[in-house]
C-alpha positions as CSV (number, residue, x, y, z in Angstrom):
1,X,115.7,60.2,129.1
2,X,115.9,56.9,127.2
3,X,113.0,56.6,124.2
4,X,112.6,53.6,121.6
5,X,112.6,56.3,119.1
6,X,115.8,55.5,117.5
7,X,117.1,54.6,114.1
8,X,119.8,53.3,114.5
9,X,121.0,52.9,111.2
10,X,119.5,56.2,110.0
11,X,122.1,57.6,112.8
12,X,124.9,55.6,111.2
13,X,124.2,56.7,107.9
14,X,124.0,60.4,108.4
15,X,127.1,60.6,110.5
16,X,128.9,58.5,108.6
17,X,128.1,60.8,105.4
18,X,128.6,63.7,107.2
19,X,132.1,62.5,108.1
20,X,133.1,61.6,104.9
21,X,131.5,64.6,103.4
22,X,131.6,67.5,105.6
23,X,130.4,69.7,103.4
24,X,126.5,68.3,103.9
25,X,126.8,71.1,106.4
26,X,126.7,74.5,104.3
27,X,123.7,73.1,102.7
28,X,121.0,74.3,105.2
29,X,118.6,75.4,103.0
30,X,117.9,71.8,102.5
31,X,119.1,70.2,105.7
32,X,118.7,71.0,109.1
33,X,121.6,68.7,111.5
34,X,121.0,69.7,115.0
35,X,122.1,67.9,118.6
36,X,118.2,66.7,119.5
37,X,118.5,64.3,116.5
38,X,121.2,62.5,118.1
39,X,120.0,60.7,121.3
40,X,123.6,59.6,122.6
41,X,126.5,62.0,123.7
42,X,129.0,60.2,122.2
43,X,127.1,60.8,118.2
44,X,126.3,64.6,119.9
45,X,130.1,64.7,120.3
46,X,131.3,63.5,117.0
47,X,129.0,65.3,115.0
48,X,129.7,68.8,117.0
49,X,133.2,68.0,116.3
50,X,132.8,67.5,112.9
51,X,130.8,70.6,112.3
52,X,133.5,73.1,114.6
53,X,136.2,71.3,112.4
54,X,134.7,72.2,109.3
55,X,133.5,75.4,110.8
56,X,137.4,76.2,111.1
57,X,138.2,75.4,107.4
58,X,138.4,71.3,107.3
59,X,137.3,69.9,104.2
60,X,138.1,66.2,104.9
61,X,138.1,64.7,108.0
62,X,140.2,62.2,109.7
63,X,140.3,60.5,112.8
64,X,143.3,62.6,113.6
65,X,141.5,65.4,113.4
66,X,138.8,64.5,115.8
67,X,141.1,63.2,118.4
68,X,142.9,66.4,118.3
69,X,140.4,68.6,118.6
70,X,138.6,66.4,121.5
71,X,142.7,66.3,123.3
72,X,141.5,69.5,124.5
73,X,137.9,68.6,125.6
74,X,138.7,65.8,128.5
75,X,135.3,65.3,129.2
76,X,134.5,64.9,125.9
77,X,136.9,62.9,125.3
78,X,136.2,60.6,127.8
79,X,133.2,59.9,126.9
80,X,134.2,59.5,123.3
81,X,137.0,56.9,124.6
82,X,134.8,55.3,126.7
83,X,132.1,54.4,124.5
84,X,134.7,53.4,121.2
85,X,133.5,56.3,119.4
86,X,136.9,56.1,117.0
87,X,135.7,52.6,116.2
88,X,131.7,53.5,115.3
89,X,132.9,56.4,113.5
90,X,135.2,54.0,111.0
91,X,132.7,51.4,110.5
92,X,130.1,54.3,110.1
93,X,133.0,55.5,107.2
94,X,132.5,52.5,105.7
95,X,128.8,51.8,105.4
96,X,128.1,55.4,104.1
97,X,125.5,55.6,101.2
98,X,125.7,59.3,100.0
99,X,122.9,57.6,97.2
100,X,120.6,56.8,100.0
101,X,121.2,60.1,102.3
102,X,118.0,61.6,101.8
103,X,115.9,58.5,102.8
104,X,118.0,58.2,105.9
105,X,118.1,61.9,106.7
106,X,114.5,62.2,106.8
107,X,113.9,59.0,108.8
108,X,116.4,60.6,111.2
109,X,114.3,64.1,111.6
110,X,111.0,61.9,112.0
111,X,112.5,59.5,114.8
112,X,113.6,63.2,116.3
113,X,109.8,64.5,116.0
114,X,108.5,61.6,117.9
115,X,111.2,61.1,120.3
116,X,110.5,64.8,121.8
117,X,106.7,63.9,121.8
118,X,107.5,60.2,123.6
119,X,110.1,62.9,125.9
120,X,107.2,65.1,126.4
121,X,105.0,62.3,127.6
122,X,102.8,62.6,124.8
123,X,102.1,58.5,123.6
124,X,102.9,58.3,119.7
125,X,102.6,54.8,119.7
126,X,99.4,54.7,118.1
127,X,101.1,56.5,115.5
128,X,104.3,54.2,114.9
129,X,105.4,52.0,117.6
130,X,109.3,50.4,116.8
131,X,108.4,48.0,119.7
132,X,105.4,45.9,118.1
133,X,106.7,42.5,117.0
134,X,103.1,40.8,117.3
135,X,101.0,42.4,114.9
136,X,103.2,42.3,111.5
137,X,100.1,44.0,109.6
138,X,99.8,47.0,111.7
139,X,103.7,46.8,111.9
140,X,103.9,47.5,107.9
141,X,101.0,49.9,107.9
142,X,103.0,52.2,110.0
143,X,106.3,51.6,108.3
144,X,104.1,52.7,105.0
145,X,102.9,55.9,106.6
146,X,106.2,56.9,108.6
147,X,108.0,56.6,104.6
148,X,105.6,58.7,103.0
149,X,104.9,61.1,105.7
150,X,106.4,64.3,106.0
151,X,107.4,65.8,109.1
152,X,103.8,68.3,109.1
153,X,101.7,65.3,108.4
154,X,102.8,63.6,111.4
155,X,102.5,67.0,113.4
156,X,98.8,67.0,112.3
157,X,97.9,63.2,112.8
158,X,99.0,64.0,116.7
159,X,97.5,67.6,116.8
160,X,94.1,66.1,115.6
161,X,94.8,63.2,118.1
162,X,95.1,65.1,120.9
163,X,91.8,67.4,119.4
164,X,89.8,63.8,119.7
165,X,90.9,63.3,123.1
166,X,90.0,66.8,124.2
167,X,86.7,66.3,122.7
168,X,86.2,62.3,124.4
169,X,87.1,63.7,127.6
170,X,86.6,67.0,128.4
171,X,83.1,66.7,127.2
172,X,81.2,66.8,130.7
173,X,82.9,70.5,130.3
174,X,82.0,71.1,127.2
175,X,78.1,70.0,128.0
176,X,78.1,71.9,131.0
177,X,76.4,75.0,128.9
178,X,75.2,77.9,130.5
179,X,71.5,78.9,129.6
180,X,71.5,81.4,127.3
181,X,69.4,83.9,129.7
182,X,71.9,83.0,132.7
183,X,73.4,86.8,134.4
184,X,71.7,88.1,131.4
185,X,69.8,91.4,133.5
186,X,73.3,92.0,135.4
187,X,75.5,92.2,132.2
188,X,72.5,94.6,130.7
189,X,73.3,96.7,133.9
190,X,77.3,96.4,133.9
191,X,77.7,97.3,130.1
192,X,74.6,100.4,131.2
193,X,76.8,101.2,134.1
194,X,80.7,100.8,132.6
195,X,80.1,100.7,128.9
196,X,82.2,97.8,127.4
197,X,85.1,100.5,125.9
198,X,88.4,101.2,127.1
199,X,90.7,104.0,127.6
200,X,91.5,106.2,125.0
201,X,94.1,105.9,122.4
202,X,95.0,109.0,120.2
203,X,92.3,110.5,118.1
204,X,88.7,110.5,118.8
205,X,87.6,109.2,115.5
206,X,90.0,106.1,116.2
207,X,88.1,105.7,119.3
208,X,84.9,105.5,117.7
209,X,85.9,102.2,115.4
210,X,88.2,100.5,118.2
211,X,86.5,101.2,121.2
212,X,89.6,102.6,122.8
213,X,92.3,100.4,124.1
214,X,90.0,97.5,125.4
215,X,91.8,95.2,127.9
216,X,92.2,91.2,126.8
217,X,92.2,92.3,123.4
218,X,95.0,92.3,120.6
219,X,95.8,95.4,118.3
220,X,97.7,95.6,115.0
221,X,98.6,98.0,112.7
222,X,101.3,97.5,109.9
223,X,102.4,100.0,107.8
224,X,105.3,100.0,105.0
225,X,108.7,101.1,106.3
226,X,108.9,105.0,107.2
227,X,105.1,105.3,107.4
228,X,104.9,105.7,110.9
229,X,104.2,102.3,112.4
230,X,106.7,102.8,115.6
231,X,105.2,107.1,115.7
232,X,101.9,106.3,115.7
233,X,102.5,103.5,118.8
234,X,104.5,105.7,120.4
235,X,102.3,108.4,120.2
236,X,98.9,105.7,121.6
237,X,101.6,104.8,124.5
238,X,102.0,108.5,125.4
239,X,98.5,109.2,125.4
240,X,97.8,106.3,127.8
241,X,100.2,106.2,129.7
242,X,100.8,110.4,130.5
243,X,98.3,112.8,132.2
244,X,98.7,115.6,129.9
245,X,99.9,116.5,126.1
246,X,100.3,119.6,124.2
247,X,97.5,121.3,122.4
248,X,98.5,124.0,120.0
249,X,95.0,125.8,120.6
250,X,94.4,125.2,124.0
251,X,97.9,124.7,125.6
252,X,98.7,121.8,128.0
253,X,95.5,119.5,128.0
254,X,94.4,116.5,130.1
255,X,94.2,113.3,128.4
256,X,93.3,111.4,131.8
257,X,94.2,108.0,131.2
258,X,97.7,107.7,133.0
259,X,97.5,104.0,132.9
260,X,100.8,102.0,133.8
261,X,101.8,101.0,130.0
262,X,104.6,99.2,129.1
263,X,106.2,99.9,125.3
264,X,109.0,97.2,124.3
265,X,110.9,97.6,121.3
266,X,112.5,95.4,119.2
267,X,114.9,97.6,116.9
268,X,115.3,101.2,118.4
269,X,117.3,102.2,121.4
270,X,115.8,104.0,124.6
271,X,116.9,107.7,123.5
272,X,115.2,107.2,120.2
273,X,112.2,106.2,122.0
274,X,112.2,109.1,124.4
275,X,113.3,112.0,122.1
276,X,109.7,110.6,119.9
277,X,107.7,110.9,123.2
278,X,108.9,114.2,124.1
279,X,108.0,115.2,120.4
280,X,104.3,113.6,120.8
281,X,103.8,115.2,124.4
282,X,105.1,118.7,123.9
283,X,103.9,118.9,120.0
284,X,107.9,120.1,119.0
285,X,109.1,118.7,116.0
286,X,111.9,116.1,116.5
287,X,114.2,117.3,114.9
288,X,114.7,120.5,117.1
289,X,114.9,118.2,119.7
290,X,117.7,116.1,118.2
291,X,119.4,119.5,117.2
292,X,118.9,121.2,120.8
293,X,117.6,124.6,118.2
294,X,114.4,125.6,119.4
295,X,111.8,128.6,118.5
296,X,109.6,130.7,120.7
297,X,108.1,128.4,123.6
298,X,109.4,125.0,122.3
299,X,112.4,125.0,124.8
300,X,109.9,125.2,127.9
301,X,107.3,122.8,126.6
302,X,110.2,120.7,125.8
303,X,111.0,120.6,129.7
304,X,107.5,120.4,131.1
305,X,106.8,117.2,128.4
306,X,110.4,116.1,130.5
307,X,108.8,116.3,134.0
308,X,105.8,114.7,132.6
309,X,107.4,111.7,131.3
310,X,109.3,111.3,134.5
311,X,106.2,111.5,136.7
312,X,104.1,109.3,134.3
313,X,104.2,105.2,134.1
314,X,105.5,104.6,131.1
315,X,108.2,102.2,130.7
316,X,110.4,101.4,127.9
317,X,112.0,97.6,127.2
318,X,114.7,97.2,124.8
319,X,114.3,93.2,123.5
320,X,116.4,93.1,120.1
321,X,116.5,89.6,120.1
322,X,113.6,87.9,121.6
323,X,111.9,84.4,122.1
324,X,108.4,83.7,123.3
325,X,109.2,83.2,126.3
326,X,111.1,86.7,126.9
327,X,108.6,88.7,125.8
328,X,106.2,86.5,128.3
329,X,109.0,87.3,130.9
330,X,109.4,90.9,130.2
331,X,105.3,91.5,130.3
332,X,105.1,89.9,133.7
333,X,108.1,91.6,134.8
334,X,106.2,95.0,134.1
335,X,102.9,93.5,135.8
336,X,104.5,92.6,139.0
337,X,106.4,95.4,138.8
338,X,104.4,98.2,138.1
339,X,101.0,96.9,137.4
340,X,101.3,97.3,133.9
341,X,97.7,97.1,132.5
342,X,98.5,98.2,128.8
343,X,101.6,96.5,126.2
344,X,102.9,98.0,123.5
345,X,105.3,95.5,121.3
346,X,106.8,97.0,118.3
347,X,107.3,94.9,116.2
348,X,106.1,91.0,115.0
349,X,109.0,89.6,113.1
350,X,111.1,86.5,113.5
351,X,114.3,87.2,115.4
352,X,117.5,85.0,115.9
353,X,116.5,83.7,119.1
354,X,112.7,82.6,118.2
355,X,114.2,80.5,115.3
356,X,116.1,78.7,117.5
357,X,113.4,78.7,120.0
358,X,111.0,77.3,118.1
359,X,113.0,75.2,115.9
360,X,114.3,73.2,119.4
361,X,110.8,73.3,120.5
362,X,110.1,71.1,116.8
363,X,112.5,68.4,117.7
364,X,114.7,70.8,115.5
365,X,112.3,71.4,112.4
366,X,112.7,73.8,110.1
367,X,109.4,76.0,110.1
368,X,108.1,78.6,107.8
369,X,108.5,82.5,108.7
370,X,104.6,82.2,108.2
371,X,104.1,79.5,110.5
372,X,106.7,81.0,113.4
373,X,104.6,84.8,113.2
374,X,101.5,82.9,113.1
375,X,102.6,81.1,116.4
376,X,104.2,84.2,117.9
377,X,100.5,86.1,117.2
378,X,98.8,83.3,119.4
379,X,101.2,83.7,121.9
380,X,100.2,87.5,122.1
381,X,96.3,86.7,122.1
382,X,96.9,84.4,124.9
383,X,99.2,86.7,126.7
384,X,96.2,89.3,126.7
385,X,93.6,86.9,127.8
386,X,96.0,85.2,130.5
387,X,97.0,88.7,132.1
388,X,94.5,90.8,131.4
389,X,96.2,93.3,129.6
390,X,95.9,95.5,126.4
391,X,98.3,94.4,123.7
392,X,98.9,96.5,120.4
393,X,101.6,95.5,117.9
394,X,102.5,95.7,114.4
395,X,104.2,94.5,111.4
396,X,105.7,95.3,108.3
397,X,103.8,94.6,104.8
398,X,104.9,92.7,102.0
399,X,106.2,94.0,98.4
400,X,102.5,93.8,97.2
401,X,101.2,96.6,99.4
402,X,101.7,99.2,96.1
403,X,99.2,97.2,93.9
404,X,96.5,95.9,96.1
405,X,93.0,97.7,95.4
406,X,92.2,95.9,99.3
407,X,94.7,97.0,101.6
408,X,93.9,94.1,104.1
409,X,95.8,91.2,106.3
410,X,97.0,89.6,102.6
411,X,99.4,92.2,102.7
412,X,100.7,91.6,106.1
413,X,105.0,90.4,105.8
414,X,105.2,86.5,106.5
415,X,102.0,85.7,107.7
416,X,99.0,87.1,106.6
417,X,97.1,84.4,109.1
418,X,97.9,86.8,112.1
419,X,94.8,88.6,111.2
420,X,92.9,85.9,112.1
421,X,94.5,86.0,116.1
422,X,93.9,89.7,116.4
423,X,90.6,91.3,117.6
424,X,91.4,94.5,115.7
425,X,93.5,95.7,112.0
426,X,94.8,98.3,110.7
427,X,97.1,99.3,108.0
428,X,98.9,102.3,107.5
429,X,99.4,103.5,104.3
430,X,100.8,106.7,102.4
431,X,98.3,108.9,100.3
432,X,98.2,108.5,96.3
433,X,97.7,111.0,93.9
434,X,94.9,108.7,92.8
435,X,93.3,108.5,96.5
436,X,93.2,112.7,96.2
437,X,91.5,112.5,92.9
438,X,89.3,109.7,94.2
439,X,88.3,112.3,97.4
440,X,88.1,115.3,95.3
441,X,83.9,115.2,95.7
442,X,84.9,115.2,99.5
443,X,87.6,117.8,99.7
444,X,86.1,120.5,97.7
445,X,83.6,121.1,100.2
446,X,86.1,122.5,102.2
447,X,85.3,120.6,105.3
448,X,88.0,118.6,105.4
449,X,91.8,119.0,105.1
450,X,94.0,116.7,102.7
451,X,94.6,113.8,104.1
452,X,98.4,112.5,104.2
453,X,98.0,109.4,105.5
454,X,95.8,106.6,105.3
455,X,94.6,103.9,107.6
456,X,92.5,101.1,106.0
457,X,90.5,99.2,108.8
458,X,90.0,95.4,108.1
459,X,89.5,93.9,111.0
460,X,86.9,95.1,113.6
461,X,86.2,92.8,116.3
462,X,82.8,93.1,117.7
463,X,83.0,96.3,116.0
464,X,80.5,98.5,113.4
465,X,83.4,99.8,111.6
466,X,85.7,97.8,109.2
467,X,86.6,97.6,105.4
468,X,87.2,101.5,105.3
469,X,89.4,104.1,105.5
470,X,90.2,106.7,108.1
471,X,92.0,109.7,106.2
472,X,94.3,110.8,108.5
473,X,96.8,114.6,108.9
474,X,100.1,113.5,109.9
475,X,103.1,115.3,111.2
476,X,104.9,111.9,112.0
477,X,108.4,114.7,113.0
478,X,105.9,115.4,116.3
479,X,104.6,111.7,115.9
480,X,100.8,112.9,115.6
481,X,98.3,111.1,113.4
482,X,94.9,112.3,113.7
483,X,92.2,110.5,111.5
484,X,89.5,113.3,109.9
485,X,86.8,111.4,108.4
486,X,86.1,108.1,107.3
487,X,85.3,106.7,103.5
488,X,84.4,103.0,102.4
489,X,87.1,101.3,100.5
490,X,85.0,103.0,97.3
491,X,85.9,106.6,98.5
492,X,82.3,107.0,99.7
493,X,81.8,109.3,102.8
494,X,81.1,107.4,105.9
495,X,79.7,109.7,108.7
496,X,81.1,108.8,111.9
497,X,81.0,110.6,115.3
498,X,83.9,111.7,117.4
499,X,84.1,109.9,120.7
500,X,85.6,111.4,123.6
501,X,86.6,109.2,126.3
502,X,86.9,110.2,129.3
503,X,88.5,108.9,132.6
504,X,87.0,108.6,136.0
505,X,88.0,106.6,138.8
506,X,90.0,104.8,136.4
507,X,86.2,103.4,134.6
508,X,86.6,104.5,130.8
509,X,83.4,106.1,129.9
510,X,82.4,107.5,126.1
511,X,80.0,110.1,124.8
C-alpha cells in the first residue's frame, strides 16, 4: 500500500550513509534501521544487503559486492535491475552527509510512524499532511512541529486525537447512564445468594485478603529470584485445579475446586513443573523426588499425588519465547479446549519475540522495557475481562528490593506501572533478622510460629486488606507457603479471620 508518507531525501540520505559507512549498523543503542522504514523493495533490498554483507565481515562496500551477493537472489535481483538500483545507490554515494545523518535519520523514523498509522487507516493528516500546497502557514507550522517532535510526542498528539473523537462521538453511549438504583434489589440478592468470592487458592488467610481466585480479575506476586515466585504459583495451580492434596495431620484431604486451570511457563521445562506439583500434592520434599530415595509412606503418596494429577485438569504450556499474541493464542487454545476457567503465566518479562513484536507494531520504534511490560500487563487485564478467566502472574523485583522500608509496585523489575493494571499485589520477600526482632512482642506469646517468608500486600482491589504483611512458614522443597497472621507495615498485629472456601456445584461459597 502506497502512502504520501515519504521522505524522499531522508531515504537517500540514510542509505547512502549507511552504504558508505556500514558500520552505522553496530550502533543500535542509538539507531534502530528496520525494513518498515523503507517503503520500496528495491531500498528494502539494498539496505538488507548491506546489513547481511556487513553481518558477514564487510567493512566497505562496493557495488561489487552487492551485485554479488544479489547474483544469487534472482528475484531480488530483478527487481534491483529493474528499478536501476546500482544507479540510485551511486548517486545516493555521492550526496551522503554523515554531518547531517541524525536530522535525516529521525525524519526517516517519523515518516515511518505516520506511514503505518496512514497504513492503518488512521488519518494523520491533521497532524502533518506532505500533500497541502494551498495553505503555506499551516504548511510551516507542521514542518515546525514534525522537526521538534519526537517520535512519543507525535504518539500522544494521535492517542489524545483519537481520545477526543471517542469522546465527540461515542457520547450518546457515554450519556446513556444507568440510574444508580437500576437491578439494585437483584445484585443485593445475587451477592446474598453467591457471595462475590472465588475459588480458593492456597492458604485460608490468603483467602481472606484476595477473596480467592476471582474470575475477570488479574493477580501478581513478585518476589526476588529463589524466593518462591514459580512454588508458590505452582502450588495456587495445584490447589485449583486438583481434587485432593496431602495433609500431614489428616492424610489425603479435599480441596474441592478442580477447576480446568491452565499454568504456562516461560523459563522451566514440563518435568520441572510436574516434579513441583507432585511435591505440593503429596507434601514430599522435591528433592526425594528428583533422587527417587524415599522414607516411610513418601513412595505411595508420591504415586497417588501421580494418579491425581493425571485425573485432574491441569495443563501445562511451555512458551519460552512469546509475543502478545501467543499467549492470547495459547489462552484460547486452553478455553476451547478444555474450558479453561483459571491462567496461570509465570512470568512478566520482555522476551525476544515481544521486542520484535512490538517494535513492528511501532513502525519499528524502539520502546522502553517499562513501556513494553506496561503494555504486556494491559494485555493480561483485558485477556481476563474478554474471556472471563482468572489470571495470576508475576515478576521479578528490581536491585532496590533490599533497602525499601515499603515493599510495594516501586520495586517491581521494568515497570512499576503494572500495578496500576492489576486488581490485586503481592510481593514475596525473604525474612530479616530485623523483621524477627521487629515481631518479637508477637512471637513470644507463643501463638505463632517464625515466620520465613514474607508477603507484603499493596494492592487490594475492592479489598479491606492492603499495605501489610502476611508472615508466612515456608517449605518451598514441597512448594507450601502458608500465611500465619497478618501485621501492618509497622509490625502491628492485624487480626484477621481464616476463610474457608468451599465448593459446591462449582458456586464458591466462604465462611
Amino acid at each position: 500500500m502506497s502512502s504520501k508518507y515519504v521522505d524522499r531525501t531522508a531515504l537517500v540520505q540514510v542509505v547512502g550513509c549507511i552504504y558508505n559507512s556500514p558500520q552505522i549498523l553496530d550502533l543500535t543503542d542509538k539507531y534502530i534501521i528496520s525494513e518498515n522504514d523503507f517503503p520500496d523493495e528495491m531500498l528494502k533490498i539494498i539496505v538488507g544487503s548491506i546489513y547481511k554483507l556487513h553481518e558477514l565481515g564487510v567493512q566497505q562496500m562496493t557495488l561489487e559486492n552487492i551485485n554479488d551477493f544479489l547474483a544469487n537472489k534472482p528475484k531480488s535481483e530483478a527487481v534491483y535491475k529493474k528499478d536501476k538500483g546500482e544507479e540510485w545507490l551511486l548517486k545516493a554515494s555521492e550526496v551522503a552527509n554523515h554531518v547531517t545523518f541524525d536530522y535525516y535519520y529521525n525524519r526517516m523514523k517519523k515518516m515511518s510512524l505516520l506511514r503505518a498509522y496512514d497504513n492503518y487507516g488512521i488519518d494523520v493528516s491533521w497532524l502533518y499532511d506532505p500533500d497541502n500546497i494551498f495553505d503555506s502557514k499551516l504548511k510551516q507550522q507542521q514542518e515546525d512541529f514534525l522537526d521538534n517532535a519526537s517520535l512519543e510526542d507525535i504518539a500522544i498528539k494521535v492517542d489524545n486525537k483519537i481520545d477526543e473523537i471517542k469522546m465527540t462521538y461515542v457520547r450518546e453511549a457515554l450519556d446513556d447512564a444507568a440510574q444508580a438504583g437500576d437491578g439494585i434489589e437483584d445484585l443485593i440478592s445475587r451477592l446474598e445468594e453467591t457471595p462475590e468470592i472465588g475459588v480458593p487458592l492456597y492458604g485460608s488467610l490468603i483467602n481472606t485478603v484476595t477473596r480467592g481466585a476471582r474470575l475477570k480479575k488479574l493477580y501478581l506476586r513478585s518476589a526476588p529470584t529463589g524466593v518462591g515466585k514459580s512454588r508458590t504459583m505452582v502450588a495456587d495451580t495445584c490447589y485449583i485445579g486438583c481434587p485432593q492434596i496431602y495433609d500431614e495431620n489428616f492424610g489425603w484431604i479435599r480441596t474441592g475446586a478442580a477447576q480446568p486451570t491452565l499454568y504456562i511457563t516461560t523459563e522451566q521445562e514440563v518435568e520441572e513443573i510436574q516434579t513441583m506439583m507432585l511435591a505440593f500434592l503429596s507434601n514430599v520434599d522435591e528433592d526425594h523426588i528428583l533422587n527417587g530415595r524415599y522414607e516411610g509412606d513418601e513412595k505411595q503418596r508420591i504415586l497417588q499425588a501421580a494418579q491425581i494429577l493425571k485425573k485432574s485438569p491441569v495443563y501445562i504450556e511451555e512458551l519460552p519465547d512469546f509475543s502478545l499474541q501467543d499467549i492470547e493464542d495459547i489462552i484460547k487454545k486452553g478455553i476451547r479446549d478444555h474450558d479453561v476457567k483459571y491462567v496461570m503465566f509465570d512470568y512478566v518479562h520482555s522476551s525476544i519475540k515481544i521486542l520484535s513484536e512490538i517494535s513492528q507494531r511501532a513502525g519499528g520504534v524502539k520502546l522502553r522495557e517499562d513501556n513494553i511490560l506496561f503494555m504486556l500487563a494491559i494485555r493480561l487485564k483485558d485477556l481476563c475481562n474478554q474471556y472471563g478467566v482468572f489470571i495470576m502472574t508475576s515478576t521479578q523485583l528490581n536491585g532496590d528490593w533490599k533497602e525499601a522500608k515499603i515493599p510495594d509496585q516501586n520495586l517491581l523489575r521494568g515497570a512499576k506501572s503494572i500495578g496500576d493494571k492489576i486488581d490485586w499485589g503481592g510481593i514475596l520477600l525473604p525474612v530479616t533478622t530485623e523483621d524477627i526482632e521487629s515481631l518479637e512482642p508477637i512471637l513470644t506469646s507463643g501463638v505463632f510460629e517464625k515466620p520465613t517468608l514474607k508477603l507484603s500486600v499493596y494492592k487490594n482491589r475492592r479489598g479491606r486488606y492492603k499495605s501489610l504483611y502476611l508472615w508466612c512458614k515456608a517449605n518451598l522443597g514441597t512448594c507450601r507457603v502458608n500465611p500465619m497472621f497478618a501485621t501492618t507495615y509497622d509490625y502491628e498485629l492485624i487480626q484477621i479471620d481464616n476463610t474457608k472456601v468451599i465448593i459446591d456445584d462449582n458456586e464458591p461459597s466462604a465462611f
